[in-house]
C-alpha positions as CSV (number, residue, x, y, z in Angstrom):
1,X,-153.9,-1.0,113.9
2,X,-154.6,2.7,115.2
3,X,-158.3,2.4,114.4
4,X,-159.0,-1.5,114.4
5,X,-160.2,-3.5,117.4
6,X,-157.5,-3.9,119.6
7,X,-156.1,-8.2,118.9
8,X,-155.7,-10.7,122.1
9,X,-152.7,-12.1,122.7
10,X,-154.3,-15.0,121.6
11,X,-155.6,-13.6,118.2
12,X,-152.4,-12.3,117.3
13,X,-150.3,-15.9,117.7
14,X,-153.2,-17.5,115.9
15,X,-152.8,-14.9,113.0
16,X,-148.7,-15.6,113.3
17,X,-149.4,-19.4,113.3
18,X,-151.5,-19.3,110.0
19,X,-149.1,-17.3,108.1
20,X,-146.3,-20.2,109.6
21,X,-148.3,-23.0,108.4
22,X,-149.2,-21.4,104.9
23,X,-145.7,-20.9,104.3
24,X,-144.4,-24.5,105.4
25,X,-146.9,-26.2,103.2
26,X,-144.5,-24.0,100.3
27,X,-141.1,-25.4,101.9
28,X,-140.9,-21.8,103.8
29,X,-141.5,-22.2,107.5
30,X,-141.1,-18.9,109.2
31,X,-138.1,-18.1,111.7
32,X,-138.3,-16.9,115.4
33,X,-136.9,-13.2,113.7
34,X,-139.4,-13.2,111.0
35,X,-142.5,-13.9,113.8
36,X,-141.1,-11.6,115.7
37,X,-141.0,-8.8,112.8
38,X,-144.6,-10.1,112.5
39,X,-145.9,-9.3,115.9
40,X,-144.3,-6.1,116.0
41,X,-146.0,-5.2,113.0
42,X,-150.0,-6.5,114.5
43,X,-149.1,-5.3,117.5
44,X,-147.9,-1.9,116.0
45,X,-144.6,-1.9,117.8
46,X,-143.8,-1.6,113.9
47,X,-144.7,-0.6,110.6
48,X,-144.5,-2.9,107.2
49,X,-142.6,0.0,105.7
50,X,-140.3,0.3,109.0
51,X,-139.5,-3.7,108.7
52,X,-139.1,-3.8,105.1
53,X,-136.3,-0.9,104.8
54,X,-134.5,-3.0,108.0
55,X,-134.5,-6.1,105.9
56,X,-133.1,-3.9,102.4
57,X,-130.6,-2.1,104.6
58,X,-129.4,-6.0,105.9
59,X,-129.1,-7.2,103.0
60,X,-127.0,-4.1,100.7
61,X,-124.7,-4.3,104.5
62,X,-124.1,-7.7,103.1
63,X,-124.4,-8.2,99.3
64,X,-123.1,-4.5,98.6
C-alpha cells in the first residue's frame, strides 16, 4: 500500500467481507486468524511474503 490511496476502515472490512463470501460460496469461510492476516496485509501492518513464510513455518513445526 506504500504508494496507493490510503483504504477507510470501511473499505478495508468490505474488501475482507468479499473475499469471506467468495470463499463460503466454495465451502471455505474464512477464520477470525485468517481476516486478521488479511487486514494486516491491506493495512500494511504485513507483507503477503511476511504471512506466507509464518503460515510454512506453522505448518513444518507441526507436520515435520
Amino acid at each position: 500500500m506504500n504508494n496507493k490511496k490510503k483504504l477507510s476502515e470501511e473499505e478495508i472490512q468490505e474488501k475482507i467481507r468479499k473475499v469471506d463470501g467468495t470463499m463460503a460460496q466454495e465451502g471455505m469461510p474464512l477464520t477470525e486468524e485468517i481476516k486478521k492476516k488479511l487486514y494486516n496485509c491491506i493495512t500494511g501492518k504485513s507483507t503477503y511474503e511476511q504471512e506466507r513464510k509464518k503460515v510454512i513455518e506453522k505448518y513444518r513445526r507441526i507436520y515435520g
